[in-house]
N, C-alpha and C positions, 0 to 999 in steps of 0.2 A: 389420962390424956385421951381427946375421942380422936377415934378411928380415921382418917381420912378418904372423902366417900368423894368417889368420881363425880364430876359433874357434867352433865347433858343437856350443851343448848343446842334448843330445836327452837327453829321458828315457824307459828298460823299463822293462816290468816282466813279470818271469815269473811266468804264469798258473797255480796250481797246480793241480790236479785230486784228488778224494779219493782216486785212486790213487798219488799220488805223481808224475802225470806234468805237464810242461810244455808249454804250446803254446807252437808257433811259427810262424811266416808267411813265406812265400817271397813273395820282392819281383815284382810283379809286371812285365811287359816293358814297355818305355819307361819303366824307372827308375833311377837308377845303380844300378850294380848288380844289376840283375835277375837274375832266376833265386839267389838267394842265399837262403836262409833268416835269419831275423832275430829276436830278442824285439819282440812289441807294442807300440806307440810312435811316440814324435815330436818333431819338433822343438819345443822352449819360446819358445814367445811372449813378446816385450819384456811384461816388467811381470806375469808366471805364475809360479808355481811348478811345478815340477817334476811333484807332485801333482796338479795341477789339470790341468796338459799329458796326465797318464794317464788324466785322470776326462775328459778330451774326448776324448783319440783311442781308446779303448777303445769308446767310444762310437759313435765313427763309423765305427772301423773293425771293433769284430765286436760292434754291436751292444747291447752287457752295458751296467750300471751298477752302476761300482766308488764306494765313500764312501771320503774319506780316511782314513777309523781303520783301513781295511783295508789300504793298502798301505804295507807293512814295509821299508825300504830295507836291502838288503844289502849291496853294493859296487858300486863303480864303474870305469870303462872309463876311457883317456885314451889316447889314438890318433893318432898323426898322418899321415893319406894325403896323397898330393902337394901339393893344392890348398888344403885347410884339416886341421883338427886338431876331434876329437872330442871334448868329456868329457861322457860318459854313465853317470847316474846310474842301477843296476840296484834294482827294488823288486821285495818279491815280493808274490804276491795271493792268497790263497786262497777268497777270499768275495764273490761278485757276484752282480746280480741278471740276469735271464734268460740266453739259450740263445747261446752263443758261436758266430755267426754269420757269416761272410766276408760283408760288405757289399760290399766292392769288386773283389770277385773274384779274391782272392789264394788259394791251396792255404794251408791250414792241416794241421799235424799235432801231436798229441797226444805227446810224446815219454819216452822216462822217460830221467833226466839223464845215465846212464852212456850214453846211445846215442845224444847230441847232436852227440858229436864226427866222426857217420855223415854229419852233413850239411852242407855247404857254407855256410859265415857268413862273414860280411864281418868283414876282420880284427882290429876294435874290439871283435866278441862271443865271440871266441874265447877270450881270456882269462876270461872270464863262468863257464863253462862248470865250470869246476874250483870255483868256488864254491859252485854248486848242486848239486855230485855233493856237495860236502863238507858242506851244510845239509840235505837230503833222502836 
């Protein structure tokens, strides 16, 4: 009988820019996975939606306020590393209010989608990747 492996929903969302490009965030050090780049996001709280999980950590983490008629679900992740198992829901955004910001001090970059697969993600977002070249 297999094992029963935690499972981890997080919700992205890729940030569009009127250029056609995406941000993304490199995990900061003292985090699993640091040094990785990643879509903006976060773990969903008992009793959140998915939505609501991007309308807070958008927030906290670069600042912005996204409404939910803005973010467009595109696809999803489902992932399993050692210890637990990922399914993360990918949304896109293209419409927020203020100046996308690193609050926490994480590197941020603007990326256009063909030149994602340049940087280092943690391997639940790699798949992502093929979706956004193929939408944008």
């Amino acid at each position: 009988m297999a094992v029963a492996m935690k499972v981890v929903l997080v919700a992205a969302c890729a940030l569009v820019d009127p250029e056609g490009r995406v941000l993304i965030a490199r995990r900061p050090a003292g985090k699993p996975m640091a040094g990785l780049w990643e879509f903006p996001g976060g773990k969903i709280e008992s009793g959140e939606r998915p939505e609501e999980t991007l309308i807070r950590e958008l927030r906290e983490e670069l600042a912005i306020t996204v409404s939910d008629n803005c973010l467009a679900p595109l696809t999803f992740a489902s992932h399993s590393y050692p210890d637990f198992h990922i399914l993360m829901p990918l949304y896109v955004c293209r419409q927020w209010d203020g100046t996308v910001t690193a609050t926490e001090g994480q590197r941020l970059a603007w990326v256009r989608p063909n030149k994602l697969r340049e940087y280092e993600m943690p391997p639940a977002d790699v798949p992502l990747i093929a979706h956004l070249m193929a939408l944008l």
